[in-house]
C-alpha positions as CSV (number, residue, x, y, z in Angstrom):
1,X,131.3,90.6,150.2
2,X,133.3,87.5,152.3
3,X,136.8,87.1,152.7
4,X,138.6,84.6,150.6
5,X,139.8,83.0,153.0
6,X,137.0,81.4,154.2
7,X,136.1,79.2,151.6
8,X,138.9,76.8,152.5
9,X,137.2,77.1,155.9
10,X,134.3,75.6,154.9
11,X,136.5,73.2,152.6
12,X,138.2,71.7,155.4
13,X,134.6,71.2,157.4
14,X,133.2,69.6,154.4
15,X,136.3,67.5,154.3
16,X,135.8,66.6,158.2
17,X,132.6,65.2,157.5
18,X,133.8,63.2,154.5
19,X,135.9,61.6,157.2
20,X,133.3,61.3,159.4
21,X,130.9,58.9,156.9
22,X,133.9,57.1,155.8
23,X,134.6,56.4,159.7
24,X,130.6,54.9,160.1
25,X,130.7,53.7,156.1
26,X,133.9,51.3,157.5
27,X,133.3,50.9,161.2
28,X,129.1,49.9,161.3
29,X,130.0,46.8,158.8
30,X,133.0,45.8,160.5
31,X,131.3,45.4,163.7
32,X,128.2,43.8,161.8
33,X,130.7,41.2,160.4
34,X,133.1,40.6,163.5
35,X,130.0,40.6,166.1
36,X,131.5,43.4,167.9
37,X,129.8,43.9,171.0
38,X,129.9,47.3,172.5
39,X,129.4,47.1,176.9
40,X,129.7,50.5,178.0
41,X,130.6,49.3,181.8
42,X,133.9,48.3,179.8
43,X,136.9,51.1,178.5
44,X,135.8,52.2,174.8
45,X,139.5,51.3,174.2
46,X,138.3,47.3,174.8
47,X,136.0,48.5,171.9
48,X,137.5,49.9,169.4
49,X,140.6,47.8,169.7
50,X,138.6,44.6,168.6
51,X,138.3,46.6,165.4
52,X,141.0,45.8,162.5
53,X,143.9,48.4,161.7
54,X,142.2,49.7,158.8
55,X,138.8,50.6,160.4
56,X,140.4,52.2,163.7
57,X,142.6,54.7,161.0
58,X,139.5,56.6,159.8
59,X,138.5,57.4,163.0
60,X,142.2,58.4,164.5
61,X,141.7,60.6,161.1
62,X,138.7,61.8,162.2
63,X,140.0,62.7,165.6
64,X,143.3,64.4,164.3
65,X,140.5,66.7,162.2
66,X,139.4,67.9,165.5
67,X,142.3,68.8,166.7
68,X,145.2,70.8,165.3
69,X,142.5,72.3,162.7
70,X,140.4,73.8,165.5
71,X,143.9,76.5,166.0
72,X,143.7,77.0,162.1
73,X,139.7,77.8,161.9
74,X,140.5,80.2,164.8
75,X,143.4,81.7,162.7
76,X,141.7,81.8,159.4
77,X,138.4,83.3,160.6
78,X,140.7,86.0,162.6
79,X,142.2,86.6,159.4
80,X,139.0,87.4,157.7
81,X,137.9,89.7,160.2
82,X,140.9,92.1,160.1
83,X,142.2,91.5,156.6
84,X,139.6,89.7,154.4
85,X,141.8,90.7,150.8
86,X,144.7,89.3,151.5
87,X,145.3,86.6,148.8
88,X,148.4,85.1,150.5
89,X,146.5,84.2,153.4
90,X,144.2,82.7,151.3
91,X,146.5,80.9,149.2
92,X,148.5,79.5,152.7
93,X,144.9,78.9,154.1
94,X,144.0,76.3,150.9
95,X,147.8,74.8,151.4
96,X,147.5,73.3,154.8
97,X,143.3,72.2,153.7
98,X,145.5,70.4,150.7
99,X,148.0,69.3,153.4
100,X,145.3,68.0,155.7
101,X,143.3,66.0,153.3
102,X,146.7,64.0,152.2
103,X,147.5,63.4,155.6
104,X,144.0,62.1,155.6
105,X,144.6,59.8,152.6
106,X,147.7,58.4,153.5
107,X,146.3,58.0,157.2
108,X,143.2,56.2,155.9
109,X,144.7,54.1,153.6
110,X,148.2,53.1,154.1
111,X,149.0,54.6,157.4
112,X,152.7,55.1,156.8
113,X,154.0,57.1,159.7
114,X,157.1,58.7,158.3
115,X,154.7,60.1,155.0
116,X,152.0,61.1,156.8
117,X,154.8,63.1,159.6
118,X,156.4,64.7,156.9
119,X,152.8,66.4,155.3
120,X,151.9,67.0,159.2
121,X,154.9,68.9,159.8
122,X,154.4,71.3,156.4
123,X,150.9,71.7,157.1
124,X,152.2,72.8,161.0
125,X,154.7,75.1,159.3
126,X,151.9,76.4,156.9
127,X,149.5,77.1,159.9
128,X,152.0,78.8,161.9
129,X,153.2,81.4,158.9
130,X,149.1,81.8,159.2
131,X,149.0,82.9,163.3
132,X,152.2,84.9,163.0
133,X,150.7,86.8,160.0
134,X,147.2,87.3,162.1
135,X,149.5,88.4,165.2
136,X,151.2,90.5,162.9
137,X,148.2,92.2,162.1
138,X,146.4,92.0,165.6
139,X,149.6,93.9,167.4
């Protein structure tokens, strides 16, 4: 028997690599079509900032996934271990997954700051009901 709140572990991966093939699905033609050359004696920033707006936001997305998320697979897998049927962890677990992938889609598509702040800041909120629940539990 697993935990329930581990699927939207593994939904938030799968999600991650969505992102990922997006960011190669976008970025490999648009350096085919703009000639892009890559010299690796020169900053990667030279690199990717010859790449147009739209191209460089899948791969901010892609980064952002490995960021603040790495805190909520360390909460949500805590969670499982020391209280795997608790359906409100669950249940705030798939909200910020829900959060995260439309702060993707707005990232990736019309990148408009003030949106995507506002479902970064819920999904925050979200993950930090999440630690002080596991804390709660843990001392």
């Amino acid at each position: 028997m697993h935990s329930p709140i581990l699927a939207p572990v593994i939904a938030l991966v799968c999600w991650s690599m969505v992102m990922w093939a997006w960011l190669y699905a976008t970025r490999i033609p648009a350096i085919t079509r703009l000639k892009i050359q890559y010299d690796p004696r020169r900053p990667v920033s030279e690199f990717i900032n010859q790449m147009p707006a739209e191209v460089r936001w899948k791969a901010d997305n892609y980064n952002h996934l490995m960021e603040q998320p790495t805190i909520f697979y360390a909460t949500a897998l805590t969670l499982a271990l020391v209280d795997p049927g608790n359906d409100l962890n669950a249940g705030l677990a798939w909200a910020y997954v829900g959060l995260r992938v439309v702060h993707s889609l707005i990232q990736v598509t019309i990148n408009h700051v003030m949106s995507r702040l506002g479902v970064f800041m819920i999904a925050s909120i979200v993950l930090l009901i999440l630690a002080i629940r596991a804390a709660i539990l843990l001392f």
